[in-house]
MARKOL-306198 format. One line per field, with one value per residue (C-alpha): z, y, x; residue number from 1. Coordinates in pm, 1 decimal, decimal comma, m for minus. Example, Ala and Ser with C-alpha at 12.3 -4.5 7.8 and 13.67 -1.06 7.14 Angstrom:
BEGIN
z = (780,0:714,0);
y = (m450,0:m106,0);
x = (1230,0:1367,0);
pos = (1:2);
END
This chain:
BEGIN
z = (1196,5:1248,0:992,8:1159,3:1041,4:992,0:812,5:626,2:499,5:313,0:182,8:m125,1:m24,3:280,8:290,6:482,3:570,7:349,0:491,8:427,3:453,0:132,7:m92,0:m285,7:m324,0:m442,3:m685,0:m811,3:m871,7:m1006,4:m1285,2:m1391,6:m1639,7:m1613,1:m1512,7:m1445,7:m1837,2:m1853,5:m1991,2:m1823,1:m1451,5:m1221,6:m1086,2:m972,5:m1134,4:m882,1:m817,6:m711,5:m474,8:m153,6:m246,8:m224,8:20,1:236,3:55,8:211,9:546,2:504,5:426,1:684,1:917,9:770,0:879,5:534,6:432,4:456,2:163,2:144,6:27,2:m183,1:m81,2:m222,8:5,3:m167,7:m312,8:m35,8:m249,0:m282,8:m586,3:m585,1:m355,5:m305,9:m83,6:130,5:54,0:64,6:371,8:442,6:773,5:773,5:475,2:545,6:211,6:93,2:m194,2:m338,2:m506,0:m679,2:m708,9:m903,0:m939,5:m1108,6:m1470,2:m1320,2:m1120,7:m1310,5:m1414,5:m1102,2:m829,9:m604,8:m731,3:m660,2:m318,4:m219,1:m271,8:m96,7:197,5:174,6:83,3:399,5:634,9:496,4:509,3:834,1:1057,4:931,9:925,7:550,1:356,5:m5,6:m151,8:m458,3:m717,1:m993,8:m1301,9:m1636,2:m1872,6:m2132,4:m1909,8:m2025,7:m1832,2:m1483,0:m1573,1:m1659,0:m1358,6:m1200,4:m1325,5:m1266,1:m896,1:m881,3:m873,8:m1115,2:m1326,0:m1244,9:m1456,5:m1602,5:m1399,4:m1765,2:m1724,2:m1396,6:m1321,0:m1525,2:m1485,3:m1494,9:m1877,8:m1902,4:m2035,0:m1896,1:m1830,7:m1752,5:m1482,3:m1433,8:m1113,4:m979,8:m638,6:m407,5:m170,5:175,9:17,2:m261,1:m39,6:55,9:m364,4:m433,6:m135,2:m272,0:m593,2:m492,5:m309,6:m556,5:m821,1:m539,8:m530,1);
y = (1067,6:965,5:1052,2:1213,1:1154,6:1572,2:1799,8:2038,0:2378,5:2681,9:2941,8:2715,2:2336,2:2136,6:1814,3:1557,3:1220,0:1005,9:745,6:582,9:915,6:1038,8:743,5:864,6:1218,0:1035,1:812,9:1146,5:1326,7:1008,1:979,9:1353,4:1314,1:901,8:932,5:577,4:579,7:776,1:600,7:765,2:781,6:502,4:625,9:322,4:274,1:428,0:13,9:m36,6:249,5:38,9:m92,1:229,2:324,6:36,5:38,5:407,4:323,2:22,8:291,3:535,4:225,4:123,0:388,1:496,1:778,8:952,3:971,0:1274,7:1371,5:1694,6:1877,6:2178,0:2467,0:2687,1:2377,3:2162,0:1895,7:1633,2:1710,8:1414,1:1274,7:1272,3:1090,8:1149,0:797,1:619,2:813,9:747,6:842,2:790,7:1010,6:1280,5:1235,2:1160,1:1156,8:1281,6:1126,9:944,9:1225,5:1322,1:1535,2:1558,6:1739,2:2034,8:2067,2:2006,2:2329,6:2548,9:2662,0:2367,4:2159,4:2434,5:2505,5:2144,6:2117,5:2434,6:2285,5:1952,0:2130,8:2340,6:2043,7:1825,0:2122,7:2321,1:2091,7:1723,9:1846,4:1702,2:1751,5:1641,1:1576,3:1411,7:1322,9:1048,6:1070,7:892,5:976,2:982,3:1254,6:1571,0:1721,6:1649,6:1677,4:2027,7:2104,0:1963,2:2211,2:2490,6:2406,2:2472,2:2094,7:2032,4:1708,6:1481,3:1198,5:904,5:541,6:328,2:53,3:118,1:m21,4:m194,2:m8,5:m182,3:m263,4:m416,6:m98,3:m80,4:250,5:515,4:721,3:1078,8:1192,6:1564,3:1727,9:2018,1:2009,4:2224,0:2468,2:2535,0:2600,6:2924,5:3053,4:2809,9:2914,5:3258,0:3124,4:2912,1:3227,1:3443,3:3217,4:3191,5:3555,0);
x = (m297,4:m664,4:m901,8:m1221,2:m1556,9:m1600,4:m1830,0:m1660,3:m1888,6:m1837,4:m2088,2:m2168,6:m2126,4:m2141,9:m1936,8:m2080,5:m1954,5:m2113,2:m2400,0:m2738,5:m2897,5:m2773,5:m2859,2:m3176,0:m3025,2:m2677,3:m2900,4:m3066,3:m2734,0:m2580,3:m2892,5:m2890,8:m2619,5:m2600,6:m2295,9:m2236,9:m2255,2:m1923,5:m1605,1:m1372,4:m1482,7:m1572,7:m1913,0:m2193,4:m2569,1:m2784,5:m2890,9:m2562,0:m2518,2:m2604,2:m2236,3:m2112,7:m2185,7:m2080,1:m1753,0:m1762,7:m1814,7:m1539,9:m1302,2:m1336,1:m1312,7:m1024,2:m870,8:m752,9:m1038,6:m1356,3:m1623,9:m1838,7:m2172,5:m2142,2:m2442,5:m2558,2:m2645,5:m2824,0:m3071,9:m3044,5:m2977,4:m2699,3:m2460,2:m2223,8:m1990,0:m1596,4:m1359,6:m1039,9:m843,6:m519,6:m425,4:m26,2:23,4:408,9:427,6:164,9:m18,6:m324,2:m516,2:m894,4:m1051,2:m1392,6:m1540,0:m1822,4:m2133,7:m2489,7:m2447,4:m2651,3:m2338,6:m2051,4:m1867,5:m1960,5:m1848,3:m1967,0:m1657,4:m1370,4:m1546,1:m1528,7:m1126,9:m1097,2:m1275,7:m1064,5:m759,6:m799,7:m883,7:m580,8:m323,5:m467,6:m577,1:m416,1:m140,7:m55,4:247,2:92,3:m276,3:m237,8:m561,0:m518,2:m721,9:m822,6:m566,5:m849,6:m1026,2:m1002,9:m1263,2:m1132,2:m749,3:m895,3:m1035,1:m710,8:m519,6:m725,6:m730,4:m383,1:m287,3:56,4:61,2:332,7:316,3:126,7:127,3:91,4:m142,7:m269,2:m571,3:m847,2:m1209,8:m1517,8:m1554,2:m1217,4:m1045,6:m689,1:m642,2:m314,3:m342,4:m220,2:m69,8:m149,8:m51,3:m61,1:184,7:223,2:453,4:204,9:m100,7:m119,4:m116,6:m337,5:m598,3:m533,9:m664,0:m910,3:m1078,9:m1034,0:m1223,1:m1492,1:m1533,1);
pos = (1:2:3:4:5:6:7:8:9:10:11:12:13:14:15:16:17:18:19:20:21:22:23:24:25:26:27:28:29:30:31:32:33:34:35:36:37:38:39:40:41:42:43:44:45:46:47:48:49:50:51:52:53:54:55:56:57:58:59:60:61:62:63:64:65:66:67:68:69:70:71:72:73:74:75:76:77:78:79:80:81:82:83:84:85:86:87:88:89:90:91:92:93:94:95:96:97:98:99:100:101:102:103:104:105:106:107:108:109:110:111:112:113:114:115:116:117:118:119:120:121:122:123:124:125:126:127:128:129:130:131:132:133:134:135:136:137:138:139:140:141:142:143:144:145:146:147:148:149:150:151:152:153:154:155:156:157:158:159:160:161:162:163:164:165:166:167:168:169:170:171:172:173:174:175:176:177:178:179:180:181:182:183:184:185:186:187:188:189:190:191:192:193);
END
């Protein structure tokens, strides 16, 4: 499995892959909400983005995932970003994941529109047997939205990584897998409509 550099668009959001293009729309969705203020997620200060985005490109030429710029059709604008990563070939998985969006877009219909989209391109034309997200135990908000993607909780992974301010947090594991895809592209659709 090779991991194209692809855009990926629907009628709401275009995904591209993410470069030095996007920064000072990244750094303006990053600042409405400060989300690099947020406990639970690991999101960069707008003056470290230049890192992020090189950590970006080091990933999709790694081999081992794409990051995306979430941009918003309808304002042209970019909404937050979101990454293919941890690609296991042998296994045909892979997971989603640091994703996050401006405050103006949290809640919409520019977050279920992007999994769709990634969903699709994993499943249809990777190939993938499983897409799996891991999220902040503590986070409500996107364990939420996990489940109303269609994704089912598996578990927690206790003590799994330490994030930024020395918090050592639990992670919990959701999935779709290929079996599941077709209700949950049913669903996703039918909360586009």
């Amino acid at each position: 499995m090779v991991i194209e550099s692809v855009t990926l668009e629907g009628n709401f959001v275009r995904l591209e892959p993410l470069s030095k293009e996007h920064r000072e729309g990244l750094c303006r969705a990053i600042l409405d909400g400060e989300l690099w203020k947020l406990l639970v997620a690991s999101v960069p200060h707008p003056d470290n983005v230049d890192e992020f985005l090189n950590d970006a490109h080091n990933l999709y030429k790694s081999g081992v995932g794409l990051a995306f710029a979430v941009v918003d059709k309808q304002a042209n604008r970019v909404a937050g970003s979101t990454r293919f990563m941890r690609a296991d070939v042998r296994n045909k998985r892979i997971e989603i994941g640091f994703t996050f969006l401006g405050k103006t877009w949290q809640r919409t219909h520019i977050n279920t529109e992007a999994k769709l989209l990634m969903f699709s391109h994993a499943f249809e034309k990777m190939g993938l047997n499983r897409v799996e997200f891991r999220a902040d135990y503590l986070n409500g908000a996107s364990r939420r939205a996990l489940l109303r993607l269609g994704a089912k909780e598996e578990g927690i992974l206790r003590n799994h990584m330490v994030m930024p301010n020395g918090r050592v947090r639990d992670s919990v594991v959701y999935s779709v897998i290929r079996n599941e895809w077709p209700g949950v592209k049913q669903h996703l659709h039918s909360k586009l409509a």
